[in-house]
N, C-alpha and C positions, 0 to 999 in steps of 0.2 A: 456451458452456454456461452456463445461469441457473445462481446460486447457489441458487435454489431448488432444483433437479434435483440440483446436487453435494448438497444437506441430503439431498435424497429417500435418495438413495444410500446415503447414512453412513448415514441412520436404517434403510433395512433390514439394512446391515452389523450396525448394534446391536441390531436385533429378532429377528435370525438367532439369535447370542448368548442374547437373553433368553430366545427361545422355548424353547431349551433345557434354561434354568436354569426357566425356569416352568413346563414338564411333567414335572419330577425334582421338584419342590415338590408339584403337585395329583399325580403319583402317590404320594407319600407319603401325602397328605393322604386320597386316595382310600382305601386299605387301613389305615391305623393311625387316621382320624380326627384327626389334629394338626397343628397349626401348628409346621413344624421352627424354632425360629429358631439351629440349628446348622446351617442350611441352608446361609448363605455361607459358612460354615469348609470344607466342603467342598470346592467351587471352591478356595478360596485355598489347602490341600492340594495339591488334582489342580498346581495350577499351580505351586508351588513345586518338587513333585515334579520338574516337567517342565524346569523351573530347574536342577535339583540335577542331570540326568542327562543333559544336551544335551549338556555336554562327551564325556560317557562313549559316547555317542552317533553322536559325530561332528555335532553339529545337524541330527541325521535329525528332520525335524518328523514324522513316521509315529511314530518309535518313542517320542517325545516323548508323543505326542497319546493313545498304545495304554500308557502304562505311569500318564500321567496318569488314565484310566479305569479301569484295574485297583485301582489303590490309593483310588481313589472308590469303587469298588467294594467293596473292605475296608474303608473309613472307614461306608460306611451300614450295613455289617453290624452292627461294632460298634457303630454309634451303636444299633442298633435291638435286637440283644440286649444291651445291655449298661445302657441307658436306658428305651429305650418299652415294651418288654415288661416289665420290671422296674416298671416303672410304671401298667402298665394295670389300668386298672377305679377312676383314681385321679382326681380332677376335671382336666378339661383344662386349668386353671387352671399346676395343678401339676406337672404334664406340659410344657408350655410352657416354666415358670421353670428346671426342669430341664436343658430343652436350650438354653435362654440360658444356665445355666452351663457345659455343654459349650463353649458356642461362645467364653466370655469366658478358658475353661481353654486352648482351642486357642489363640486368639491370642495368651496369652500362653508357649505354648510357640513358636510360629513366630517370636515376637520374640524369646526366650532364642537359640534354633537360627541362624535368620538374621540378627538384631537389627531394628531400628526402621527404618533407612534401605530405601532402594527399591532393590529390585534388575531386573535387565530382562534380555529372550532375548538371544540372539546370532544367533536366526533373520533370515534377509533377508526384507524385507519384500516384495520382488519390484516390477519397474516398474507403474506405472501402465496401464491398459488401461480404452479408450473401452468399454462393454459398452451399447447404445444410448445412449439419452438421463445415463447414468450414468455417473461416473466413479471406478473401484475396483483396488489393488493387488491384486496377487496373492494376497497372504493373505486378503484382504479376499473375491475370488472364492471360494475354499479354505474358509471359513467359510461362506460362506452357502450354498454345495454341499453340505458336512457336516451342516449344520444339512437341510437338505432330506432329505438322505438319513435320518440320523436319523428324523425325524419321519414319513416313509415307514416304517422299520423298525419303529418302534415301532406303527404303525399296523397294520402286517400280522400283530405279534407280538400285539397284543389282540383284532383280529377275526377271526385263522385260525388260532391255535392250543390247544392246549390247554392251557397257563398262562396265557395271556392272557383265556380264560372264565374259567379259575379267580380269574384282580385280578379281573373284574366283576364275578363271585359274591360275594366277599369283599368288596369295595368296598360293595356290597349289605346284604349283612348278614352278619356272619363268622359269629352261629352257626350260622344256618341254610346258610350252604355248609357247614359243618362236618361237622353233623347227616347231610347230604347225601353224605359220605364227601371231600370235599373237605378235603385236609391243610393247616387256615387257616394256620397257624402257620409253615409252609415256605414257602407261597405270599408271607403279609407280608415273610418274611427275603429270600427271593427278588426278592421286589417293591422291597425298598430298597437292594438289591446292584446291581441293574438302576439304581434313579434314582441312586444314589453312583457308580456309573460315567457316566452321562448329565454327571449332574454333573462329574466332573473333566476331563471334558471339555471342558467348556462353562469352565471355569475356564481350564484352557491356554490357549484362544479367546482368553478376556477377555484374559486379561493380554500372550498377544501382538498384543492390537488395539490396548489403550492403551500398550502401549510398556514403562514402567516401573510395576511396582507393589510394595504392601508388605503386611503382614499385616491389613489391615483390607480387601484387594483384595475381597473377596466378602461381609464384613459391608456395606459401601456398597452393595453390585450387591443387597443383601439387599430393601427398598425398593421397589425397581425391579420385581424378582420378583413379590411379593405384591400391587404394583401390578397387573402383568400379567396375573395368577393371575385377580384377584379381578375381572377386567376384562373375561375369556373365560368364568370360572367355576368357581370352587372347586370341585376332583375330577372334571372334565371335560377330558381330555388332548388333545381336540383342538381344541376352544373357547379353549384355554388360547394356542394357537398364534396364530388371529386377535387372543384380547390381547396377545400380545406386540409383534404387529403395530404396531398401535393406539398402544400407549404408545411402540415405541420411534420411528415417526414422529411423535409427538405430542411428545416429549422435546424430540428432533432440532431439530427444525422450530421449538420456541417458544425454545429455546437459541441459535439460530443467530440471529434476529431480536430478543434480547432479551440475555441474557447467559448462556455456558453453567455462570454459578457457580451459578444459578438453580436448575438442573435437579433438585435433591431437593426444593424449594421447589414445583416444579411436579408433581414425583412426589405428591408430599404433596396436593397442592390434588389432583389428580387420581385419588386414592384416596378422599379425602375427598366426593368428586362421586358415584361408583361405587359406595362404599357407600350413598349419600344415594338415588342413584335408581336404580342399576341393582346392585342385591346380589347378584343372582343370575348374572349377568352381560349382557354387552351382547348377547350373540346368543340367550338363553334369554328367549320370553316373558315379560311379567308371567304372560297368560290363562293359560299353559301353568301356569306355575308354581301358581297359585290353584290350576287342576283338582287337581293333583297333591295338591296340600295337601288 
């Protein structure tokens, strides 16, 4: 097996991951209009959560993985009534700086709670397994299954049901779903309960992938996200999936053949490209874009 093929591998391992964290990002983004940057505190929550209760647990990863998303799910609640609605109608500027202070309040609660040092699962990583040309653990399969399913689910819940019209409506334009009899206000709360569970999910992920982490686990992955986001398409949940794609074999791959201290060096340049030529993202026309405009 080429080293290349082992890179392939781990890089869809981490774009499983991101895809995750970056359709819980653009569906925020979608219905509130914002840039969470208490987005990573989220993750690092779900996962420490999942930390705190393994023992309790028995190192059931199921119950681990189901209480990590629950309490993501109370974390985007309150982020959203407690912050963005509080906040709305206010320049996005201000809004933004806002949940950067959320997110530098949480870390510094998880560092008081936990402290500074890295703590790590006691989950078994499970043997190694040939899956074609690719070589991935157990957990490693168990994630990018999840993330599949995921992304599946969330797809069926925006094109065949009846709150999943109502995010489009809203995403759209909230007064006018409003106006329309659409209850916007439930639907955003709803909508960020939904990506606050995506979310701490996608955090347990993380942190049982890389082994050991600490309270900055999901401000770092933060980066990455918007990388992603911005790569598929700002408020586009399933464009958003191909970004993740994209960057987390384009990480992978230039980490692997170069150094992987690199890798926010290369997020960086690669965000910087993406806004430069493709803002709207790489799978939306320019043409298309102009008509619309």
């Amino acid at each position: 097996m080429t080293t290349f093929l082992v890179t392939v591998g781990i890089g869809l391992s981490t774009a499983a991951i991101l895809s995750l964290s970056a359709v819980e990002f653009t569906l925020e983004y979608a219905v509130s209009r914002i840039a969470n940057f208490a987005h990573g505190e989220f993750l690092t929550i779900g996962a420490y959560v999942a930390y705190s209760t393994q023992t309790t647990f028995h190192q059931n990863v199921a119950a681990a993985a189901a209480i990590a998303a629950a309490v993501g799910a109370v974390a985007g609640l309150a982020l959203n009534a407690g912050v963005i609605e509080q906040f709305r109608g206010r320049s996005a500027i201000t809004v933004l700086i806002a949940t950067l202070g959320v997110a530098l309040i949480a870390e510094n609660v998880l560092d008081i709670v936990y402290g500074a040092a890295n703590v790590s699962y006691n989950f078994a990583q499970g043997e190694l397994h040939h899956v074609g040309p690719f070589l991935w653990t157990t957990s490693d399969i168990e994630v990018i299954i999840s993330a599949l399913a995921a992304a599946g689910l969330i797809y069926l819940l925006l094109q065949r049901t009846r709150f999943g019209k109502a995010i489009r409506a809203v995403s759209q334009d909230r007064s006018l779903a409003q106006v329309s009899g659409i209850p916007a206000r439930r639907i955003v709360m709803q909508t960020w309960a939904l990506a606050g569970a995506v979310a701490g999910f996608a955090g347990f992920a993380l942190a049982d992938t890389v082994g050991t982490f600490g309270p900055l686990l999901g401000f770092n992955f933060l980066l990455l996200t918007i990388t992603a986001t911005v790569a598929g398409g700002l408020g586009r949940p399933y464009a958003t999936l191909g970004g993740a794609l994209i960057v987390g074999l384009a990480l992978q791959i230039a980490g692997t053949y170069t150094s992987s201290a690199y890798e926010f060096v290369f997020a960086f340049l690669l965000l910087v490209v993406l806004m430069l030529f493709r803002p709207n993202g790489v799978f939306v026309r320019p043409s298309a874009v102009a008509v619309r405009a």
